[in-house]
Wavefront OBJ file of the C-alpha trace (Angstrom):
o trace
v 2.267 -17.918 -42.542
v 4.424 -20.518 -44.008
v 4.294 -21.460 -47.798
v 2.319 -24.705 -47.827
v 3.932 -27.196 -50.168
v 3.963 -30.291 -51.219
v 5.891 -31.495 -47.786
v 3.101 -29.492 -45.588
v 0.189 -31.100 -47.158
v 2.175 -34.704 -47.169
v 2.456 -34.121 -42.928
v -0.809 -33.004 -41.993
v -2.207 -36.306 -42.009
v 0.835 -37.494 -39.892
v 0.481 -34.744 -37.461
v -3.269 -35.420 -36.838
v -2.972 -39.387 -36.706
v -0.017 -40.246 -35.100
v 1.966 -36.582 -33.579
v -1.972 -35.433 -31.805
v -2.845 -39.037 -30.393
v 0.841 -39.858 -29.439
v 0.732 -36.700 -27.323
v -2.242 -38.157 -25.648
v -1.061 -41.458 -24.747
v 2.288 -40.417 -23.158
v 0.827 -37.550 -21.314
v -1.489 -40.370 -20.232
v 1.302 -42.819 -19.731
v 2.958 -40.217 -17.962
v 1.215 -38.571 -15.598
v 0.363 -41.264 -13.356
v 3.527 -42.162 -13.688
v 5.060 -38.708 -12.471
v 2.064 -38.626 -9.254
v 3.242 -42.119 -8.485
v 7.104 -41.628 -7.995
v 6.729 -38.377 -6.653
v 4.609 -40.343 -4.173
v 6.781 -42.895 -3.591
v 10.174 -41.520 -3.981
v 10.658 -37.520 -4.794
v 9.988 -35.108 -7.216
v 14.150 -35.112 -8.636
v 12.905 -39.091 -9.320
v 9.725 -37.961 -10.900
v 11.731 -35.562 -13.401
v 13.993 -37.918 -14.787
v 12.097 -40.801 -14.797
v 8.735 -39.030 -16.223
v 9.429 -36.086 -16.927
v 12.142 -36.624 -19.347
v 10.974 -39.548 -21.455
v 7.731 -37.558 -22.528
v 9.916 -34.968 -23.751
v 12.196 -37.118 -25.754
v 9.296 -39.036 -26.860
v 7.378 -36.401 -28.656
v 10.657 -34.864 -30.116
v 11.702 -38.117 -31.461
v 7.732 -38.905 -32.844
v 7.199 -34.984 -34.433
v 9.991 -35.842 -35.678
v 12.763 -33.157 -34.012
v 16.534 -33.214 -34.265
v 17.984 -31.817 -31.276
v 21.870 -30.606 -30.781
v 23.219 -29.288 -27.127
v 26.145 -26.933 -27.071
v 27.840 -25.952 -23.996
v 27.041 -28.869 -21.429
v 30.352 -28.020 -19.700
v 29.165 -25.050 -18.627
v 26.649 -27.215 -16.099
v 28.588 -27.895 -12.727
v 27.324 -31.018 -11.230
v 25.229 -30.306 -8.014
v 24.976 -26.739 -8.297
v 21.804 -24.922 -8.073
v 21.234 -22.230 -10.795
v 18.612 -19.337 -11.792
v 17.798 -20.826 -15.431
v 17.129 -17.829 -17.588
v 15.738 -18.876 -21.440
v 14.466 -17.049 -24.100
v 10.871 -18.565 -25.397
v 9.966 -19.136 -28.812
v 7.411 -22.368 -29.134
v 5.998 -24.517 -27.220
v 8.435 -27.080 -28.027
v 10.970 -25.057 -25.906
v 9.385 -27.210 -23.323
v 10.530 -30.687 -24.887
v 14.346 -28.897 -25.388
v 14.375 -28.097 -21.890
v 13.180 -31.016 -20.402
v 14.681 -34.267 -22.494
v 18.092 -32.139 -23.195
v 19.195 -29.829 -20.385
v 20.036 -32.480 -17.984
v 19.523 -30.507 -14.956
v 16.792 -30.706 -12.133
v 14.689 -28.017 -12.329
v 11.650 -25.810 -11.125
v 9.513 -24.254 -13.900
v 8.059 -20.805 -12.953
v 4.579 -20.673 -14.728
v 1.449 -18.841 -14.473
v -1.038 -20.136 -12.354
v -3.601 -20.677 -15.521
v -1.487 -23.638 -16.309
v -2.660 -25.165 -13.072
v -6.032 -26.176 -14.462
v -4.489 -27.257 -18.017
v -5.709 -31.269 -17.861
v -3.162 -33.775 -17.106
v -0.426 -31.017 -17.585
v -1.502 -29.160 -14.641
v -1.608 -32.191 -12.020
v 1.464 -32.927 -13.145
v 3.395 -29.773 -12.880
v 2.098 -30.244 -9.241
v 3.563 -33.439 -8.775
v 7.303 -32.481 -10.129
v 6.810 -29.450 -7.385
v 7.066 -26.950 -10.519
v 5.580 -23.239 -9.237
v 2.414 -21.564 -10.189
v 2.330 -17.758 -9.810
v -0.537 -15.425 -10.014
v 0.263 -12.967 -12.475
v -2.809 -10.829 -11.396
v -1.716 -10.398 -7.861
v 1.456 -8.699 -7.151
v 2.166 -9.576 -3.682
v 0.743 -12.988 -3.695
v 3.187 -13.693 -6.512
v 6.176 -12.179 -4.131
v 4.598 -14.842 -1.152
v 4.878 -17.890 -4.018
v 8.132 -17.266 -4.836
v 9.630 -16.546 -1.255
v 8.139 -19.937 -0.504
v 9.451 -21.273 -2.953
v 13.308 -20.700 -2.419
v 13.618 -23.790 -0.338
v 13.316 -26.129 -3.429
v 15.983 -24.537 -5.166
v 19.120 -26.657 -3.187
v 20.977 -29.132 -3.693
v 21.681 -29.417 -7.411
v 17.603 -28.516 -8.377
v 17.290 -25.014 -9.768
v 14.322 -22.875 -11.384
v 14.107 -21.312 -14.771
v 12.214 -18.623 -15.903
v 11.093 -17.043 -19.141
v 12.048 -14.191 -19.276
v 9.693 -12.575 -21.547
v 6.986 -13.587 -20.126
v 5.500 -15.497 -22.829
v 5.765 -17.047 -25.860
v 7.688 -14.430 -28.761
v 5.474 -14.398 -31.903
v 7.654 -12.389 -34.230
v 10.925 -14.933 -33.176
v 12.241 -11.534 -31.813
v 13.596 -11.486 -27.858
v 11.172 -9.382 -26.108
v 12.175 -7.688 -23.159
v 12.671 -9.109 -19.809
v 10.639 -9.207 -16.882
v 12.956 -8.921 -13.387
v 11.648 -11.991 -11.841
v 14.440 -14.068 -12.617
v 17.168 -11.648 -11.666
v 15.354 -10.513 -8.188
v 15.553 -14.310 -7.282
v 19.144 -14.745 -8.083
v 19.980 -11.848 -6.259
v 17.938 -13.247 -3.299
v 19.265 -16.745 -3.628
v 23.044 -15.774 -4.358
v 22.529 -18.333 -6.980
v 24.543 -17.814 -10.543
v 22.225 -17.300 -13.517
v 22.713 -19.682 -16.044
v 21.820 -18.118 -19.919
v 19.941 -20.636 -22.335
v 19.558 -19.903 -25.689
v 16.732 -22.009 -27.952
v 16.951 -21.504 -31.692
v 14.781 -23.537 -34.232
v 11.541 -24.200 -32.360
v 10.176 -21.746 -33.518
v 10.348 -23.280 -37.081
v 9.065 -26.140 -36.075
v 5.767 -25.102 -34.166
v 5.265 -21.352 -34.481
v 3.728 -19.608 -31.136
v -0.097 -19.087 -30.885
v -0.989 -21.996 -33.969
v -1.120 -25.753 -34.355
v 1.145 -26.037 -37.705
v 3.553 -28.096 -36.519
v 6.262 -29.473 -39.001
v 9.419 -31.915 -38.169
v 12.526 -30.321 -37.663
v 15.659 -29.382 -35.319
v 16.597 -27.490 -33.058
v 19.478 -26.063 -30.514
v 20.110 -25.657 -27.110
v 23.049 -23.816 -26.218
v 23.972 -23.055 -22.567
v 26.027 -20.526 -22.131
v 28.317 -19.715 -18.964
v 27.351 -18.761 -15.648
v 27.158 -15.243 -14.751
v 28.031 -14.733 -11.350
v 25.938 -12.468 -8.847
v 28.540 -12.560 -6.403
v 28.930 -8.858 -5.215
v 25.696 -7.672 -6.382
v 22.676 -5.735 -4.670
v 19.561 -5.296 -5.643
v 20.366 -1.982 -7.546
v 22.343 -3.706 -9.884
v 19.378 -5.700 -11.106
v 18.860 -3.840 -13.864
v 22.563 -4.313 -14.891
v 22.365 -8.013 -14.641
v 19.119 -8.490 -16.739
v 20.685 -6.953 -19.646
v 24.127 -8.632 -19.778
v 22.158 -11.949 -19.604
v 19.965 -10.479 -22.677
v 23.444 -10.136 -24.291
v 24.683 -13.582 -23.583
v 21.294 -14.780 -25.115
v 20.824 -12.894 -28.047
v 24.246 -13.722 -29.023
v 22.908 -16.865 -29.904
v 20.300 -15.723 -32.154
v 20.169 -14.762 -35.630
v 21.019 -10.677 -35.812
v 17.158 -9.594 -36.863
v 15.718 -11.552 -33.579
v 18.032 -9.786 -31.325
v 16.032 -6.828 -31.157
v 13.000 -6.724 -28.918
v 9.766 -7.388 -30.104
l 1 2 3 4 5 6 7 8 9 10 11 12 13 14 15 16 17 18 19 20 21 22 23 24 25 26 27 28 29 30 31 32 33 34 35 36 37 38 39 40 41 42 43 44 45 46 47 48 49 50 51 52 53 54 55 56 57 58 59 60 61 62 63 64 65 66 67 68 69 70 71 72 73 74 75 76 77 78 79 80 81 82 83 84 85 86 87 88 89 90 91 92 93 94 95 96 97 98 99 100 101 102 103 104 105 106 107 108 109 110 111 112 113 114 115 116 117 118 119 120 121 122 123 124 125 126 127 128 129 130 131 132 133 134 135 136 137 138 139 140 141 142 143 144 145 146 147 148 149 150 151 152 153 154 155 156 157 158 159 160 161 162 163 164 165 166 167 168 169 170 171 172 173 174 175 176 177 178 179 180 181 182 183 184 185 186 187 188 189 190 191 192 193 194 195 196 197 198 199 200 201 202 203 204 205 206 207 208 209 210 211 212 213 214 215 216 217 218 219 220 221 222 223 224 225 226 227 228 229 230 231 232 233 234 235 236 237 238 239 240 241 242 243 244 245 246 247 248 249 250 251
């Protein structure tokens, strides 16, 4: 629990008055505005134009300082496995307003009926997966593959959800499966700092910053499916490098 000072009590009346209804209004703003250009245009439109500014707008209304290290690593118009570690919610803003690449979340299928988020995720073509049933998780990603061309990739959380120590937890194959399927290089993402500003599984949110480093693309050129295994943990590695020493270990 953090120590509540003088600053925490000074910010909950922002956070409740301005940060709560702010997130309202642009998700309201938003939306529509997401189902209309994907409607009208296509869902790469729908990201940048909608997408994007809702992230930036709650980071810059929290308020959140944001830094991105390692934008050359990004090659214009290639498609990419994007592989993250997850601390926060707010790893959702980072990714969005900063990483400057179309993507494809991978999410489970509860989000689907999350209001205004889940109509949404629709629209920008994001995929839901039912984490209940095996195979027709397999089917939902097979169909999916044909979205990820052309520049527009996917990224997956690793862990699976949210990490409410701060520690990396250990990875789920998902990811590395796909980019093995795909031939598609995985592309490491480190957040740090999110976690400091809104902790996983509360609502005490505080202003702050936070980093998104992208790290180089590892290659799966060469690789079978046996050498999954091998590839999940040197794209731990590249990720936890990132990370203060105590969080490296899995939690």
């Amino acid at each position: 629990m953090r120590q509540r000072g003088v600053f925490w009590w000074l910010y909950q009346p922002y956070k409740y008055l301005v940060v709560a209804p702010a997130l309202v209004l642009a998700t309201t703003f938003f939306v529509p505005l997401a189902l209309f250009l994907s409607f009208v245009s296509n869902t790469r439109v729908s990201s940048k134009w909608a997408a994007v500014p809702w992230a930036r707008v709650m980071a810059m209304v929290t308020p959140l300082r944001v830094r991105v290290e390692g934008r050359e690593n990004i090659e214009t118009g290639q498609s990419y496995v994007l592989v993250s570690n997850h601390q926060s919610q707010y790893d959702i803003f980072l990714l969005y307003g900063w990483l400057g690449v179309d993507f494809k979340w991978v999410m489970k299928q509860e989000l689907r009926s999350v209001p205004g988020i889940g109509i949404a995720c629709e629209a920008l073509g994001h995929i839901f997966i039912d984490r209940s049933n095996h195979q027709a998780a397999l089917a939902t990603l097979e169909s999916a593959k044909a979205k990820i061309v052309d520049g527009t990739s996917v990224i997956f959380f690793p862990e699976g959800t949210r990490s409410r120590d701060g520690k990396l937890k250990r990875f789920k194959k998902g990811a590395f499966r796909m980019a093995l399927d795909l031939d598609l290089p995985i592309l490491p993402i480190t957040v740090t700092g999110t976690r400091d500003v809104l902790p996983a599984g509360t609502s005490d949110l505080l202003p702050g910053s936070a980093k998104l480093i992208i790290h180089p693309p590892i290659s799966v050129e060469g690789l079978s499916v046996e050498d999954c295994q091998q590839l999940m943990n040197e794209t731990r590695e590249v990720i936890a490098s990132s990370l203060p020493a105590k969080l490296r270990s899995a939690g």
